[in-house]
N, CA, C and O atoms as a Tinker XYZ file with bonds, in Angstrom:
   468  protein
     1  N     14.715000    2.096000  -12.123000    73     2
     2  CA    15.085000    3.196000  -12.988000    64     1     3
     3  C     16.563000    3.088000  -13.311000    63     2     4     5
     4  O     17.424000    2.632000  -12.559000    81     3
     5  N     16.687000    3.427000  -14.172000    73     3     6
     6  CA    18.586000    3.396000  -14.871000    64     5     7
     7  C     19.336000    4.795000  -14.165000    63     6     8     9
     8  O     18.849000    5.866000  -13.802000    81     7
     9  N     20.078000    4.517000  -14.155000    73     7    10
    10  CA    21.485000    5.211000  -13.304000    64     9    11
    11  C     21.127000    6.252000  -13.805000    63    10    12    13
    12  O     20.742000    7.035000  -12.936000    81    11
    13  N     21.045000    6.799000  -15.194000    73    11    14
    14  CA    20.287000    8.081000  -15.794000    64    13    15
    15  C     19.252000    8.692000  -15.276000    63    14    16    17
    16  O     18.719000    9.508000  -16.027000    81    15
    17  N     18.730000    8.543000  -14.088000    73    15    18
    18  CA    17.367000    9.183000  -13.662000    64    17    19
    19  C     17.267000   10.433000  -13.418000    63    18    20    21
    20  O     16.384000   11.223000  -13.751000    81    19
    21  N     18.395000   10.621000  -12.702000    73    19    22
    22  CA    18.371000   11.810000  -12.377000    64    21    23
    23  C     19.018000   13.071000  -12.943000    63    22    24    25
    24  O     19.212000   14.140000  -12.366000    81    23
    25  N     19.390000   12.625000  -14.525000    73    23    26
    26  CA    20.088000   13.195000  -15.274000    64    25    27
    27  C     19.886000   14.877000  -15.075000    63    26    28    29
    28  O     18.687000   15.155000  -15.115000    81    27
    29  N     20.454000   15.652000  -14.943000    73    27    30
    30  CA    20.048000   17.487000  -15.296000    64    29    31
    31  C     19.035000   17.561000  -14.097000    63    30    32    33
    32  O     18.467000   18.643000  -13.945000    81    31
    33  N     18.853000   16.926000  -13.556000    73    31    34
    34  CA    17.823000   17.186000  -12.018000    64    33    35
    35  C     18.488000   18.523000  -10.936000    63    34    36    37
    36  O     17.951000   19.235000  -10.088000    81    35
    37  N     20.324000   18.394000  -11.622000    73    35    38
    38  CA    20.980000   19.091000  -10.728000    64    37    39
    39  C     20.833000   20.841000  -11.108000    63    38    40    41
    40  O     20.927000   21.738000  -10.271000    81    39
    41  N     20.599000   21.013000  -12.490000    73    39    42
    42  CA    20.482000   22.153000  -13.077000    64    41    43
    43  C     19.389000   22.976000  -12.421000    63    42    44    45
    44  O     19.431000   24.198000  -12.567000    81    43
    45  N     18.141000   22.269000  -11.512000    73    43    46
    46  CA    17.077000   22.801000  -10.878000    64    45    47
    47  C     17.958000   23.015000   -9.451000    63    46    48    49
    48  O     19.024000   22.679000   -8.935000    81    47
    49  N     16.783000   23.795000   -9.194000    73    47    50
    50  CA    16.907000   24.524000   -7.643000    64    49    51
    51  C     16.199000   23.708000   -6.607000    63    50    52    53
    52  O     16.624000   23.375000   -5.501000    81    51
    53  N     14.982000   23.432000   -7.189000    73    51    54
    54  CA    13.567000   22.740000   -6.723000    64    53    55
    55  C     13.515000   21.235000   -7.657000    63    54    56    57
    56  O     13.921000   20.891000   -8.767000    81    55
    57  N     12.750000   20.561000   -6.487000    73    55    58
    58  CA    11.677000   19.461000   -6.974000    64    57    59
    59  C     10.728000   19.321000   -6.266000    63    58    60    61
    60  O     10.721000   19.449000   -5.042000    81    59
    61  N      9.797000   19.035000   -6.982000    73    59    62
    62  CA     8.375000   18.473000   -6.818000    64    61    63
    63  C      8.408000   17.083000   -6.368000    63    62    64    65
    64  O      8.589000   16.214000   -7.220000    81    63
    65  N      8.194000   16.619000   -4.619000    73    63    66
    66  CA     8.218000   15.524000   -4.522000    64    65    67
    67  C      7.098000   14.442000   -3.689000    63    66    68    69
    68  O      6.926000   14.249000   -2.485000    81    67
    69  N      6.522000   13.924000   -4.754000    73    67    70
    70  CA     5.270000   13.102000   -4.456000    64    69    71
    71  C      5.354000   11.596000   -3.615000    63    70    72    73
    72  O      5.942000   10.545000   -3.868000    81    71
    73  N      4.508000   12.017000   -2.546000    73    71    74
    74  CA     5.276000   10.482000   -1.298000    64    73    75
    75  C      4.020000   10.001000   -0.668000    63    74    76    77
    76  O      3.013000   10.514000   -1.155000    81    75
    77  N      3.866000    9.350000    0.063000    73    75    78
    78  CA     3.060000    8.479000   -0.229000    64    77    79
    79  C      2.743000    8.441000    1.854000    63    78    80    81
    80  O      3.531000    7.790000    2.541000    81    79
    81  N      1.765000    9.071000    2.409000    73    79    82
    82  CA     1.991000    8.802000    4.107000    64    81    83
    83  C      1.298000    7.258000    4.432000    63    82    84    85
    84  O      0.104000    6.962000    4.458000    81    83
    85  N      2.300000    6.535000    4.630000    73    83    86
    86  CA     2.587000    4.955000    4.669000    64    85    87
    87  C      2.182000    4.999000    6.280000    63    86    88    89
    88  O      1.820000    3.933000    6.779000    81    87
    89  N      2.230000    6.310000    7.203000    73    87    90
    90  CA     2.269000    6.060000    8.407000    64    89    91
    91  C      1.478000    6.680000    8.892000    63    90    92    93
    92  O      1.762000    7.293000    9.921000    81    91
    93  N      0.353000    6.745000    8.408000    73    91    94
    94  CA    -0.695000    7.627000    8.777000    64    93    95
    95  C     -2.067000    6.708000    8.412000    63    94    96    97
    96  O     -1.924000    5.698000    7.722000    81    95
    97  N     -3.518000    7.137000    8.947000    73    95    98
    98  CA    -4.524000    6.730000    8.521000    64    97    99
    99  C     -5.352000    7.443000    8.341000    63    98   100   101
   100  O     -5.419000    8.526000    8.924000    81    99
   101  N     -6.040000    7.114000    7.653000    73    99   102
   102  CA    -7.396000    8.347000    6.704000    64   101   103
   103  C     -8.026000    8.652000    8.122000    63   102   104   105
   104  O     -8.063000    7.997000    9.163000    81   103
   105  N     -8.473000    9.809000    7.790000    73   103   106
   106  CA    -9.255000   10.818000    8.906000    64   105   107
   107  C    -10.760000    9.670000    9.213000    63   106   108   109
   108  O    -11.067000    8.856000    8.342000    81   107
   109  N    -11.217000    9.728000    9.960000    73   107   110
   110  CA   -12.685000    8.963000   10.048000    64   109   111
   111  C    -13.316000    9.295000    9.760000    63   110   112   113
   112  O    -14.108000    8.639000    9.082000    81   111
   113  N    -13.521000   10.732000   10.060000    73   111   114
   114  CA   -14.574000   11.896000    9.595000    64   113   115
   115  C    -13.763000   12.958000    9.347000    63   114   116   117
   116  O    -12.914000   13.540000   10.023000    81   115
   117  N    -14.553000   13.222000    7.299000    73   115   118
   118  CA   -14.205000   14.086000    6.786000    64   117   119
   119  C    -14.682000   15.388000    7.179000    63   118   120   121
   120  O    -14.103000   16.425000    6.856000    81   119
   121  N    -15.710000   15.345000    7.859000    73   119   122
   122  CA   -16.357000   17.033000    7.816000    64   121   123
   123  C    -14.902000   17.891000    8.475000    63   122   124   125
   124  O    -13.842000   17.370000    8.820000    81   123
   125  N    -15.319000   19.507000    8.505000    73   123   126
   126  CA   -15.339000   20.566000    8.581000    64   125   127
   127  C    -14.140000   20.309000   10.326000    63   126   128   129
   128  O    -14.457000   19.518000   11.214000    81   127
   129  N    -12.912000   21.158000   10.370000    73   127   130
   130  CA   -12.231000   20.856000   11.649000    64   129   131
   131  C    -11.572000   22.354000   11.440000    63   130   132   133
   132  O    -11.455000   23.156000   10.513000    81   131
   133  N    -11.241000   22.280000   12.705000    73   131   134
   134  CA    -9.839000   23.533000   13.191000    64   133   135
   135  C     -8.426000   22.417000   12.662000    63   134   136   137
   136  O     -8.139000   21.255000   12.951000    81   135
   137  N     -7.641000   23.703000   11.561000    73   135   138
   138  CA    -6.255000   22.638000   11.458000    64   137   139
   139  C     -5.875000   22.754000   12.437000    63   138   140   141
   140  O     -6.271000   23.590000   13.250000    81   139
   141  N     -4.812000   21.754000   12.643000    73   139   142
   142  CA    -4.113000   21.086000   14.126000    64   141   143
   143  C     -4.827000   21.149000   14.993000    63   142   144   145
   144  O     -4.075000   21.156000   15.967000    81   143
   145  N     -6.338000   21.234000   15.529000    73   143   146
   146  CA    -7.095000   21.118000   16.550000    64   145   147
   147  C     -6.769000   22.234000   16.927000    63   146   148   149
   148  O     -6.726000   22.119000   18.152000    81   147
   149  N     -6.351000   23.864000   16.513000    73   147   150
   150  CA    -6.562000   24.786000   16.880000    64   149   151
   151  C     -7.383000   25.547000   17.151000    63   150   152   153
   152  O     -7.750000   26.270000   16.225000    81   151
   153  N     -7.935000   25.706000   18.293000    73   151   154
   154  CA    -9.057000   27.133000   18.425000    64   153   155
   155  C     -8.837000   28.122000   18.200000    63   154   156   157
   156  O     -9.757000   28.936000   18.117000    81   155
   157  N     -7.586000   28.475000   18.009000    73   155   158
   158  CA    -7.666000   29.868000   17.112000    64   157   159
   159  C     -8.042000   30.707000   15.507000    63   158   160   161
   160  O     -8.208000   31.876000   15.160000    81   159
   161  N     -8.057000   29.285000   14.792000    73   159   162
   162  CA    -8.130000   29.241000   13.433000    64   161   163
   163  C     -9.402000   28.816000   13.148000    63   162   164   165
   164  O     -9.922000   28.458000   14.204000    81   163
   165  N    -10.229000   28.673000   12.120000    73   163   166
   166  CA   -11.728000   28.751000   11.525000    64   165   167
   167  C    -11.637000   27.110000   11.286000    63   166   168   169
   168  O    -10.557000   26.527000   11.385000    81   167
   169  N    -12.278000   26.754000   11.118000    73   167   170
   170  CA   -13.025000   25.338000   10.803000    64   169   171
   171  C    -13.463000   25.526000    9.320000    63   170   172   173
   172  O    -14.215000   26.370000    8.833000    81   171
   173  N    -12.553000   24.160000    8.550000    73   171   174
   174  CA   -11.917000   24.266000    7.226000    64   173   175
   175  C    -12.516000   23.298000    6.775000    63   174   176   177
   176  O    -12.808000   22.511000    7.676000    81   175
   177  N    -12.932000   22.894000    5.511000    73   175   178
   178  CA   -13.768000   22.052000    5.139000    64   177   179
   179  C    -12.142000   20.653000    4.296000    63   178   180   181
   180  O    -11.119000   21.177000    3.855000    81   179
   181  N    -12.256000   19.500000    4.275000    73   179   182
   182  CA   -10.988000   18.807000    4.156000    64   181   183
   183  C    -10.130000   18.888000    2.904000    63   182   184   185
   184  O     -9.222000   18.061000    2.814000    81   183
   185  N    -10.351000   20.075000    1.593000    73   183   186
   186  CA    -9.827000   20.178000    0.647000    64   185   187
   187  C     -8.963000   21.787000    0.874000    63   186   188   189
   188  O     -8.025000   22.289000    0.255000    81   187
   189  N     -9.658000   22.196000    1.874000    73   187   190
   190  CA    -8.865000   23.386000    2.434000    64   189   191
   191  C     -7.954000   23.311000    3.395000    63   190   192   193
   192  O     -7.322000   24.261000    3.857000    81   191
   193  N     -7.868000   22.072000    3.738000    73   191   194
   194  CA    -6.618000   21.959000    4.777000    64   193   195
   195  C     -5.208000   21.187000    4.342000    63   194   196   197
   196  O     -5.298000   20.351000    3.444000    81   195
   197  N     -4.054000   21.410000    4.881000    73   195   198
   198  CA    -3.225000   20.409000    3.902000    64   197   199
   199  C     -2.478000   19.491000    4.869000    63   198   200   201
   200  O     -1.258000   19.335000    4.891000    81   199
   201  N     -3.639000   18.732000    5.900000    73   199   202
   202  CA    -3.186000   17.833000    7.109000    64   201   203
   203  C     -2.838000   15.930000    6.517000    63   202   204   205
   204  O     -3.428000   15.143000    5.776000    81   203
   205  N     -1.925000   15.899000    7.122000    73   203   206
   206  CA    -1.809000   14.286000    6.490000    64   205   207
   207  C     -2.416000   13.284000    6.099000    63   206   208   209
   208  O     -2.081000   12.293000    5.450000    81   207
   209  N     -3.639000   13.735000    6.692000    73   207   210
   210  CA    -4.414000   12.273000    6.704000    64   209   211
   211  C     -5.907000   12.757000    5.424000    63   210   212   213
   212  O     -6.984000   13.287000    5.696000    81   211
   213  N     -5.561000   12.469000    4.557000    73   211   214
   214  CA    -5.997000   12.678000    3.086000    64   213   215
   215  C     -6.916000   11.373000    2.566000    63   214   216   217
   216  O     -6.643000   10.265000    3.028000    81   215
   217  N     -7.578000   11.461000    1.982000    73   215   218
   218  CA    -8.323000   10.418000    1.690000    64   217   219
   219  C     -7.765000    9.238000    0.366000    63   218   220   221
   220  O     -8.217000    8.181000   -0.074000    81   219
   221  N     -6.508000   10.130000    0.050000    73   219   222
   222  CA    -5.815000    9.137000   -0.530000    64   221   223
   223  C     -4.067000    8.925000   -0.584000    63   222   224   225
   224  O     -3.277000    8.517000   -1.436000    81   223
   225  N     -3.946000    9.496000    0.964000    73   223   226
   226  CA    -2.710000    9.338000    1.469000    64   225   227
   227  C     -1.319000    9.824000    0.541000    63   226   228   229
   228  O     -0.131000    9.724000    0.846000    81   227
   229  N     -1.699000   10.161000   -0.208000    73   227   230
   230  CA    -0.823000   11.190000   -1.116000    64   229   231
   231  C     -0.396000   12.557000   -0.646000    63   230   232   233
   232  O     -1.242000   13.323000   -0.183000    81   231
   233  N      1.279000   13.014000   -0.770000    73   231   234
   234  CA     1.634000   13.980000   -0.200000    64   233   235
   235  C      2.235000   14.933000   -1.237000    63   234   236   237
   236  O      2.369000   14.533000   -2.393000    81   235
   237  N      2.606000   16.179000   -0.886000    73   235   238
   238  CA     3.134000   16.950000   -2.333000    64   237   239
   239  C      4.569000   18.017000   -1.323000    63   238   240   241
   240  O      4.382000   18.601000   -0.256000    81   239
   241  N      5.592000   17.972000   -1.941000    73   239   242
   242  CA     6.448000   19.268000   -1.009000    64   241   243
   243  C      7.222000   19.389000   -2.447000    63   242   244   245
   244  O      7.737000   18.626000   -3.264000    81   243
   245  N      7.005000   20.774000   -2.283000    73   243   246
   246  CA     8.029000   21.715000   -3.325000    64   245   247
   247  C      9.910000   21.365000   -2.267000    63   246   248   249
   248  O     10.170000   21.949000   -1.215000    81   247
   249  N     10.792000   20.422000   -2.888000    73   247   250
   250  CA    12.013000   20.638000   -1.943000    64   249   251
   251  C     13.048000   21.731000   -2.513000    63   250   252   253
   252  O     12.724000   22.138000   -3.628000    81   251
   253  N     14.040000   22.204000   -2.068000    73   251   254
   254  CA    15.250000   22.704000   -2.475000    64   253   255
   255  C     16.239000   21.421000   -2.691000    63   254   256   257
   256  O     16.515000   20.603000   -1.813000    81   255
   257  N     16.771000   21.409000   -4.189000    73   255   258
   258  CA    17.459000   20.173000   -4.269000    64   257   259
   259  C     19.413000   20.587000   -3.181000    63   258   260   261
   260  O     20.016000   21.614000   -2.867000    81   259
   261  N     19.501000   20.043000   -3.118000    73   259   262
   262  CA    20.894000   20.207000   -2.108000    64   261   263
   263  C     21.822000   19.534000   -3.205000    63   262   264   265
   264  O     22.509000   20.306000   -3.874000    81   263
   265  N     21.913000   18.133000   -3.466000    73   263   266
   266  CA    22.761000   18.019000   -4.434000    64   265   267
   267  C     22.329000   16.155000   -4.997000    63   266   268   269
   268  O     21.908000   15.209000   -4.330000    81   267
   269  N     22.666000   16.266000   -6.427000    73   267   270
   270  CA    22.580000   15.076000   -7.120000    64   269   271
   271  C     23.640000   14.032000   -7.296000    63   270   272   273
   272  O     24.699000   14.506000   -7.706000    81   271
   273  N     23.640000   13.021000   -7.140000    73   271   274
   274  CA    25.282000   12.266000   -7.528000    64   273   275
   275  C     24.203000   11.109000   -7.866000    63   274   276   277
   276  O     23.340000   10.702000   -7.088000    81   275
   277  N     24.443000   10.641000   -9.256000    73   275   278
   278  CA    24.155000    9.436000   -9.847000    64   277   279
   279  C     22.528000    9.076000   -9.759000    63   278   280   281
   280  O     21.829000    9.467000  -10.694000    81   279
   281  N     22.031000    8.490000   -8.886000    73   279   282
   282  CA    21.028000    7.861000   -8.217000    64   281   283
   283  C     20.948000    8.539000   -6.643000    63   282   284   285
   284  O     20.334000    8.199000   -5.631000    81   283
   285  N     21.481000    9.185000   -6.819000    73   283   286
   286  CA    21.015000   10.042000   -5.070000    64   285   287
   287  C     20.980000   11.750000   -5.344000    63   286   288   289
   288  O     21.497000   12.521000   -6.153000    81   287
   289  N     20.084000   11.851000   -4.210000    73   287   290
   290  CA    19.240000   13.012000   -4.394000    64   289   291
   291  C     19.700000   13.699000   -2.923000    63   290   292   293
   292  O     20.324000   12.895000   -2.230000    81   291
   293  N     19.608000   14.353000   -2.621000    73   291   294
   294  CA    19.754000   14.792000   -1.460000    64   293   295
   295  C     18.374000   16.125000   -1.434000    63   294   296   297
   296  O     18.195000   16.809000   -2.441000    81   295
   297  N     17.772000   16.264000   -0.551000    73   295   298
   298  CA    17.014000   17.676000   -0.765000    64   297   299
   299  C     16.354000   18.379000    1.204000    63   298   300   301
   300  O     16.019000   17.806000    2.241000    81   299
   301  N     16.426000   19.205000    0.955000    73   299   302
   302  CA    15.824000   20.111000    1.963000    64   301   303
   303  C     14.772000   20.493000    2.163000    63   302   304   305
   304  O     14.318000   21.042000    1.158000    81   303
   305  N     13.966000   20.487000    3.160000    73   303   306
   306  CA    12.625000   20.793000    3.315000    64   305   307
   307  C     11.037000   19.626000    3.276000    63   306   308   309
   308  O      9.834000   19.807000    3.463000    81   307
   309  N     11.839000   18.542000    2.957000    73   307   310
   310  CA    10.608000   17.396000    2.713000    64   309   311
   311  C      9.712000   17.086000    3.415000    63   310   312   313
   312  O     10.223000   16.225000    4.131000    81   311
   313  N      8.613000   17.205000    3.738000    73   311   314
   314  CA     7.766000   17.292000    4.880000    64   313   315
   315  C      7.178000   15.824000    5.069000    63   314   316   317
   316  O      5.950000   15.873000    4.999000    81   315
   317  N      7.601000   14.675000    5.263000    73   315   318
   318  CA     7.897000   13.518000    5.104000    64   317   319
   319  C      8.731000   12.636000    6.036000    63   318   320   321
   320  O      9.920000   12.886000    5.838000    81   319
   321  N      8.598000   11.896000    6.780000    73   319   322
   322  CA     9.665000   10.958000    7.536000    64   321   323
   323  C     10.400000   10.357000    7.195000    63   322   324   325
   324  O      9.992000    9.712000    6.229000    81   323
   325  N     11.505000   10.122000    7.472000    73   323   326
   326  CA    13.177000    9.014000    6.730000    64   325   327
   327  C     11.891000    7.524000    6.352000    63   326   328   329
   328  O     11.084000    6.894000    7.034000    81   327
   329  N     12.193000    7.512000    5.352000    73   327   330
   330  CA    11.617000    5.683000    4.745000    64   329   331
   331  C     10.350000    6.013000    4.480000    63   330   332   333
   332  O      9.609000    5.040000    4.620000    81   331
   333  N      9.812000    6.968000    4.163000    73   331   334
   334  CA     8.765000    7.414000    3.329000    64   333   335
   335  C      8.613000    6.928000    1.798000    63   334   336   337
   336  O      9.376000    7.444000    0.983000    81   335
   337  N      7.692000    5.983000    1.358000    73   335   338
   338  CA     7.669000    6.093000   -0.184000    64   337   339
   339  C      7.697000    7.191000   -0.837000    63   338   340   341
   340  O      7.006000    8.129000   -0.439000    81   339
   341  N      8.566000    7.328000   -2.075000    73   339   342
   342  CA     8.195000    8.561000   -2.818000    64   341   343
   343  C      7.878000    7.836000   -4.144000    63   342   344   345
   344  O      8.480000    6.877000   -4.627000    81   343
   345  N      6.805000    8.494000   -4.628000    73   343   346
   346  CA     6.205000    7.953000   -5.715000    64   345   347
   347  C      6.771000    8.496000   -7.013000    63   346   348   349
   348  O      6.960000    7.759000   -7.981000    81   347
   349  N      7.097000   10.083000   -7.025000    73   347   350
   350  CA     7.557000    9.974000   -7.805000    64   349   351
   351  C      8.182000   12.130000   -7.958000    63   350   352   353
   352  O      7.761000   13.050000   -7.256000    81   351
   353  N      8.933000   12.193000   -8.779000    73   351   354
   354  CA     9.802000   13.720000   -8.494000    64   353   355
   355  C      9.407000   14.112000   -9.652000    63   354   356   357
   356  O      9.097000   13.278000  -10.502000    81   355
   357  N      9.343000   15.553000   -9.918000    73   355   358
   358  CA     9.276000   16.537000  -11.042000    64   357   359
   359  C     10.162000   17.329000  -10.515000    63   358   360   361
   360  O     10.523000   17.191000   -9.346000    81   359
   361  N     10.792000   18.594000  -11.591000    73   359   362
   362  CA    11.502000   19.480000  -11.255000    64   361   363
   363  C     10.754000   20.528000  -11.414000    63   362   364   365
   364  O     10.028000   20.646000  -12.401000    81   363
   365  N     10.837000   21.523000  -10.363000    73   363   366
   366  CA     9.548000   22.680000  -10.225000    64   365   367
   367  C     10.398000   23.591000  -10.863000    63   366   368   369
   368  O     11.540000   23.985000  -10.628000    81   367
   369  N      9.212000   23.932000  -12.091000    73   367   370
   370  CA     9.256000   25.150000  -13.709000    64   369   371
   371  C      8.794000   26.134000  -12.641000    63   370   372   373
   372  O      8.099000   25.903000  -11.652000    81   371
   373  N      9.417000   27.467000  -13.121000    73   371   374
   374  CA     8.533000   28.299000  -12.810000    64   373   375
   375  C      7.496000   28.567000  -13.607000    63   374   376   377
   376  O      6.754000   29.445000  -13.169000    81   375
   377  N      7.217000   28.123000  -14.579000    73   375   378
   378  CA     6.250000   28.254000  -15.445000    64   377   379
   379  C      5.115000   27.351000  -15.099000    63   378   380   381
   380  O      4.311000   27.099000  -15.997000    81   379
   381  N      4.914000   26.746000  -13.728000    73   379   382
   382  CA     3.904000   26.012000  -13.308000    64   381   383
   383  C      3.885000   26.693000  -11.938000    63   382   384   385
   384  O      2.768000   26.365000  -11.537000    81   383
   385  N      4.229000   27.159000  -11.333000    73   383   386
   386  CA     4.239000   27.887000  -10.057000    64   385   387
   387  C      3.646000   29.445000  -10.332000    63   386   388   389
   388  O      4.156000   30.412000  -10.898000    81   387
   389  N      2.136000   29.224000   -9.573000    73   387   390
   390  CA     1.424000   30.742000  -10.070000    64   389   391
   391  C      2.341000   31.767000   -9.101000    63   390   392   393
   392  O      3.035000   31.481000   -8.125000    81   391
   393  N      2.094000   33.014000   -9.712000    73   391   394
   394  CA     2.741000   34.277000   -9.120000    64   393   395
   395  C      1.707000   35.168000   -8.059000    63   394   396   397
   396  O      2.266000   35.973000   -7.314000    81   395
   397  N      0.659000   35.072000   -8.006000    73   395   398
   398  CA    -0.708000   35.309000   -7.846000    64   397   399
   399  C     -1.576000   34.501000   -6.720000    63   398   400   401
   400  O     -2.762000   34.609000   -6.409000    81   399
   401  N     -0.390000   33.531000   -6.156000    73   399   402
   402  CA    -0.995000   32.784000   -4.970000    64   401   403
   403  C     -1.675000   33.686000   -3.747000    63   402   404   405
   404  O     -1.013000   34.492000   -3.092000    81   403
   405  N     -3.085000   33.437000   -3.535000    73   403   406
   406  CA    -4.094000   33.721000   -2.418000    64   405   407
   407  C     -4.114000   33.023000   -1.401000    63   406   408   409
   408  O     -4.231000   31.808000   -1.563000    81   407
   409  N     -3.976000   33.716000    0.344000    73   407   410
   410  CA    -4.702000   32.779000    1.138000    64   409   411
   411  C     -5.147000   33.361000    2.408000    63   410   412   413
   412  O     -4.586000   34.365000    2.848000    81   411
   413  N     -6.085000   32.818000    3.005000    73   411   414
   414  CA    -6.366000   33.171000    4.484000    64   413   415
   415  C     -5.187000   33.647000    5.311000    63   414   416   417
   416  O     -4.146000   33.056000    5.596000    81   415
   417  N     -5.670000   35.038000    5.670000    73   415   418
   418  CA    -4.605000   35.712000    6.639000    64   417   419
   419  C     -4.208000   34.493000    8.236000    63   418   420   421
   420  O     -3.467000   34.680000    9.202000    81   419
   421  N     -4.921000   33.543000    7.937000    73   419   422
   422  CA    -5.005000   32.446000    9.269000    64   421   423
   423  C     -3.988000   31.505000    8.775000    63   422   424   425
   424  O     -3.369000   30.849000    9.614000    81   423
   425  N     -3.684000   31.324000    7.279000    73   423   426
   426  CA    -2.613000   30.275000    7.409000    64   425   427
   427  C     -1.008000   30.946000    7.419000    63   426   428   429
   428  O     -0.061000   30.163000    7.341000    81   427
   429  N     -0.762000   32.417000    7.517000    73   427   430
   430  CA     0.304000   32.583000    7.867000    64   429   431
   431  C      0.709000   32.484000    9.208000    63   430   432   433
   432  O      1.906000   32.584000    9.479000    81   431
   433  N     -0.368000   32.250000   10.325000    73   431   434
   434  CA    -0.626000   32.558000   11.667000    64   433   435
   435  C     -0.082000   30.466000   12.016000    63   434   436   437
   436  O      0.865000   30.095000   12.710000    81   435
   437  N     -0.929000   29.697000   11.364000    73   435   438
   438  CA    -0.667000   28.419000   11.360000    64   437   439
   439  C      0.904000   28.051000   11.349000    63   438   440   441
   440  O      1.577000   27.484000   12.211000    81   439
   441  N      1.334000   28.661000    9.842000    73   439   442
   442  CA     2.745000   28.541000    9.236000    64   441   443
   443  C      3.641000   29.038000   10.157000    63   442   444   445
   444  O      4.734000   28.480000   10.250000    81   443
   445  N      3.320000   30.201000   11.014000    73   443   446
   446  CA     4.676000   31.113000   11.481000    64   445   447
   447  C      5.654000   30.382000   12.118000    63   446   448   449
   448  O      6.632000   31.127000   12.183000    81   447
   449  N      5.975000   29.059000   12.746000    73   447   450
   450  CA     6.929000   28.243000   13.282000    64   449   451
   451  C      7.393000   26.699000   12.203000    63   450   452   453
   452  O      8.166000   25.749000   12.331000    81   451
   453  N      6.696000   27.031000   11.468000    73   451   454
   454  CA     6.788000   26.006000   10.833000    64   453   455
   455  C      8.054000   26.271000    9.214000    63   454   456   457
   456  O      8.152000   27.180000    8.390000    81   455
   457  N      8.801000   24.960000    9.417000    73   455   458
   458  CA    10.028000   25.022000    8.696000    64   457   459
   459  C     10.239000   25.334000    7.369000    63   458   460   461
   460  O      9.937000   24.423000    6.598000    81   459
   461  N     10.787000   26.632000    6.728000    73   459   462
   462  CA    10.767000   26.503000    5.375000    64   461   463
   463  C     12.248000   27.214000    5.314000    63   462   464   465
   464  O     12.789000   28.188000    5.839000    81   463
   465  N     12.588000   26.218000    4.411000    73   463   466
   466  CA    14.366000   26.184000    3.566000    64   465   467
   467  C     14.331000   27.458000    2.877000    63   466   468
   468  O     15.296000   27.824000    2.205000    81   467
């Protein structure tokens, strides 16, 4: 990509960043599980869960951009390991982010320790 990539990337707050889990392997069996092997939580069928191991190893995190210089990105929140492929960034519109998001009173119970910027 040309030195221009990241042109006006800085004007956002957010990006959309698509990566690739290089260090992980597909689940064996897709059926129906407790996320994180929790017994406290319901048994989720694998499009309802958002655990790493995906059947096509593709990852998604809304980041907070921190700051742009040239060809570097800096961002917060990436749910991703250092040397992770990233396939590829959008800058998150609010005009693509519903207002109206629904979910199981069980995934705030999942979430409650878990890191958000």
């Amino acid at each position: 990509f040309g030195d221009d990539c990241l042109l006006g990337l800085d004007e956002f707050s957010h990006v959309d960043v698509l990566f690739l889990f290089d260090q992980t392997t597909e689940r064996p069996d897709y059926s129906a599980r407790r996320p994180r092997g929790r017994a406290d939580l319901p048994k989720v069928g694998l499009f309802a869960d958002r655990g790493p191991r995906r059947p096509n190893l593709i990852g998604a995190t809304t980041c907070r951009i921190l700051s742009v210089d040239g060809r570097s990105l800096e961002v917060v929140g990436l749910d991703a390991v250092n040397g992770t492929p990233v396939v590829d960034l959008k800058p998150t519109m609010l005009e693509f982010v519903p207002a109206d998001v629904r979910q199981p009173e069980w995934v705030s119970r999942l979430m409650a320790d878990y890191f958000r910027p």
